[in-house]
C-alpha positions as CSV (number, residue, x, y, z in Angstrom):
1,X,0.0,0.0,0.0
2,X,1.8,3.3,-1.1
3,X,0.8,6.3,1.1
4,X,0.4,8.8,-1.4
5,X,0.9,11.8,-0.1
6,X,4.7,10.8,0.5
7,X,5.0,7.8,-1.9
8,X,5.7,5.2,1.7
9,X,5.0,1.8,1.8
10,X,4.3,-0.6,4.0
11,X,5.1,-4.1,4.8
12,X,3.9,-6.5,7.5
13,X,5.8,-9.4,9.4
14,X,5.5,-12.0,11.8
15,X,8.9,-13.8,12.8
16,X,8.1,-14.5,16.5
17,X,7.4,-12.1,18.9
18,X,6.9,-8.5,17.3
19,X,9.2,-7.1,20.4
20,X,11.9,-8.7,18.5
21,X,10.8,-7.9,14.7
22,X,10.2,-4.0,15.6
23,X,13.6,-3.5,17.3
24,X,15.3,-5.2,14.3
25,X,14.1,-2.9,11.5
26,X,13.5,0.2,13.6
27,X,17.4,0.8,12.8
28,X,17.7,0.7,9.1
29,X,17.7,3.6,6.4
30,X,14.6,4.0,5.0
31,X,12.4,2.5,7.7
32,X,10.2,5.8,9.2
33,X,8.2,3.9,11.4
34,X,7.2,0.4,12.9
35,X,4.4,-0.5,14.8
36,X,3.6,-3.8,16.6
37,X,0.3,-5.3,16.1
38,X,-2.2,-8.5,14.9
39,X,-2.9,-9.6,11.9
40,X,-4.4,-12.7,10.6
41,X,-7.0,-13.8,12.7
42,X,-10.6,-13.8,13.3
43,X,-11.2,-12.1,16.8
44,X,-11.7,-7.8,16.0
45,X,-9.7,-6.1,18.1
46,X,-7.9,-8.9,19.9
47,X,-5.6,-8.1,22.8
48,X,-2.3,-9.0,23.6
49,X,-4.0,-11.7,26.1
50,X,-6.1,-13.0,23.5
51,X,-3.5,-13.3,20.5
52,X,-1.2,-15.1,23.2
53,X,-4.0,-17.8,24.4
54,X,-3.4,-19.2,20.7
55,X,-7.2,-19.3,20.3
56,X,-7.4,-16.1,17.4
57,X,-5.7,-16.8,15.1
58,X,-3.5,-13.9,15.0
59,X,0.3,-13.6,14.7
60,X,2.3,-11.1,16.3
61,X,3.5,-8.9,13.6
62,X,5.2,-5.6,13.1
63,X,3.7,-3.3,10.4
64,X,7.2,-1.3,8.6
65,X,6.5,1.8,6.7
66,X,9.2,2.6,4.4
67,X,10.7,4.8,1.5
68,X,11.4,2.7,-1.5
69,X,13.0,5.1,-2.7
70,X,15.9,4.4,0.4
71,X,15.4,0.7,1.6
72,X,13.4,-1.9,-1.1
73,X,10.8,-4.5,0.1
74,X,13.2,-6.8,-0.8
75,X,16.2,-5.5,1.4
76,X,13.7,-5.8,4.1
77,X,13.2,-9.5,3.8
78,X,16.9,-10.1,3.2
79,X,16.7,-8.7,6.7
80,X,13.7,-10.9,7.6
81,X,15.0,-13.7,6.6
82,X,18.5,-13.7,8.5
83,X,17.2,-12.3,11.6
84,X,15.2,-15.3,13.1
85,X,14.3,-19.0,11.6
86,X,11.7,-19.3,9.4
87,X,11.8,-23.4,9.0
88,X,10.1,-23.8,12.4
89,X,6.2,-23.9,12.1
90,X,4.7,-21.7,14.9
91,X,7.8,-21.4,16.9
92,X,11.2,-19.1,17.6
93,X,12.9,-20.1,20.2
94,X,11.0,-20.5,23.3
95,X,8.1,-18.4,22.3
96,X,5.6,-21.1,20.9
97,X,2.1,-21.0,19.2
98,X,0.5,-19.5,16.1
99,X,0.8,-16.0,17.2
100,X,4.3,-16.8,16.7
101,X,4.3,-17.8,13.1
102,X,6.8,-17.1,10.4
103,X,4.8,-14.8,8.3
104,X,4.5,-12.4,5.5
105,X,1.3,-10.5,5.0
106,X,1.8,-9.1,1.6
107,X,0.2,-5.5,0.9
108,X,-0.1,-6.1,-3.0
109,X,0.9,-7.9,-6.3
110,X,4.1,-7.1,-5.8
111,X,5.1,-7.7,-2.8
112,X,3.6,-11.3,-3.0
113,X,5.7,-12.2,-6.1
114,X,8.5,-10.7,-4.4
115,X,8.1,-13.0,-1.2
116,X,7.3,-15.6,-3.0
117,X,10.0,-15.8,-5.3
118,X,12.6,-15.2,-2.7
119,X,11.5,-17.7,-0.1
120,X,11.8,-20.3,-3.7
121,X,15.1,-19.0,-4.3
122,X,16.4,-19.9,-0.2
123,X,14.8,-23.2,-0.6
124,X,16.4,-24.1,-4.1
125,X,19.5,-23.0,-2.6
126,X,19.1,-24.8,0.4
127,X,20.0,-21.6,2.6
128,X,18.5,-23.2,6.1
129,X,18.7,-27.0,6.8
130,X,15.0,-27.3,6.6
131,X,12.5,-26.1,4.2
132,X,11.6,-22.6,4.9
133,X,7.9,-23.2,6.6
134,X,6.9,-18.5,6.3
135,X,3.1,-17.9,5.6
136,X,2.7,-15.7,2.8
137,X,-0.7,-13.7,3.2
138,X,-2.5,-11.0,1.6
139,X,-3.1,-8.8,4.7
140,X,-6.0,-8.7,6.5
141,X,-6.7,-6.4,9.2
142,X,-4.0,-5.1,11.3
143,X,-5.0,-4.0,14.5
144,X,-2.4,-2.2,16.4
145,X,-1.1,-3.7,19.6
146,X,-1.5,-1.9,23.3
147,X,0.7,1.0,23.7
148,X,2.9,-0.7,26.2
149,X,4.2,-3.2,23.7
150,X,4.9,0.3,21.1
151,X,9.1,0.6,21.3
152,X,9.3,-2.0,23.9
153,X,13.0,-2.7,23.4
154,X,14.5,1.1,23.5
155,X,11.7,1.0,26.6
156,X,12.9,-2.0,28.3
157,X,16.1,-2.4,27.4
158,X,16.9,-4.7,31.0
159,X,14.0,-6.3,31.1
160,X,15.5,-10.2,30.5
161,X,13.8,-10.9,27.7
162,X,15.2,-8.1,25.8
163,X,18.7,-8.9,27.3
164,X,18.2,-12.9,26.0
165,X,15.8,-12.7,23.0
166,X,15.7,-9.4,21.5
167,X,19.2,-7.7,22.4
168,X,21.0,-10.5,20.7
169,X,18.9,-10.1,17.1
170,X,19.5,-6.5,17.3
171,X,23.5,-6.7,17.8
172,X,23.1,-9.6,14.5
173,X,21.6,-6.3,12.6
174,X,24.1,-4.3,13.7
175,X,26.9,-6.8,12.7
176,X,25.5,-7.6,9.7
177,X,23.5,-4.8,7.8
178,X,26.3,-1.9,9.1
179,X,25.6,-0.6,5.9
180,X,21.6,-0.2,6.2
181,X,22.1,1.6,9.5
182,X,20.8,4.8,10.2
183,X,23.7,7.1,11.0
């Protein structure tokens, strides 16, 4: 979806829990904003409690807008793809459950070829050990997640589970994509 009055676009991921996938692309060139939310499910307006009881539908998800113009749709799923495992069906590490899913809710034409073509292209090439398992979905709704859950990493930066889960996929960024950085 291309906001038009400043040519943005958006893209929406799931790869475990959306603490993780929000403080991974808050950092790179191009990326103006991320926002962690639901999509995928059948419940309106789920909360966090009720996309974590498994029973929705949902998965966890963090909704990028971007400039194509700096970063491409496809430089952000170089970066999805490296940054957590997409061969395990509804599970990253210790977080398990559907709301967890490896996912790619595609805003258009576009972006589904895109997806498609490059999760083929990791398989064929037999990038991961295992098949790569990632949903790829036309969007549905996205509904925004609490405000508590908004920036949780630059928030919460000693809570344990950003020390242990999220801390380590940022420094991976960081290590590896220097060069998509902001300054």
């Amino acid at each position: 979806m291309i906001e038009e009055e400043n040519n943005l676009e958006k893209a929406t991921l799931g790869a475990g829990c959306f603490w993780c996938v929000e403080a991974v692309f808050q950092n790179l060139k191009g990326v103006k904003k991320v926002v962690s939310g639901y999509t995928g499910g059948k419940v309106k307006n789920p909360t966090y409690r009720e996309v974590c009881s498994g029973l929705t539908g949902h998965a966890e998800v963090a909704q990028i807008t971007f400039d194509p113009n700096e970063i491409s749709f496809k430089d952000i799923l170089e970066v999805f793809w490296k940054t957590h495992d997409p061969t395990t069906l509804n599970k990253q590490g210790a977080d398990v459950g559907t709301q967890y899913r490896s996912s790619v809710f595609y805003h258009n034409d576009e972006q589904k070829a895109i997806a498609e073509e490059y999760k083929q292209k990791l398989n064929d090439a037999k990038a991961f050990t295992d098949p790569i398992v990632t949903e790829i979905s036309p969007l549905g709704v996205f509904f925004e997640a609490e405000d508590y859950h908004q920036n949780y990493f630059n928030q919460n930066p000693e809570q344990p589970y950003c020390q242990f889960v999220v801390k380590p996929k940022v420094d991976k960024v960081k290590a590896v994509f220097s060069e998509k950085l902001k300054a």
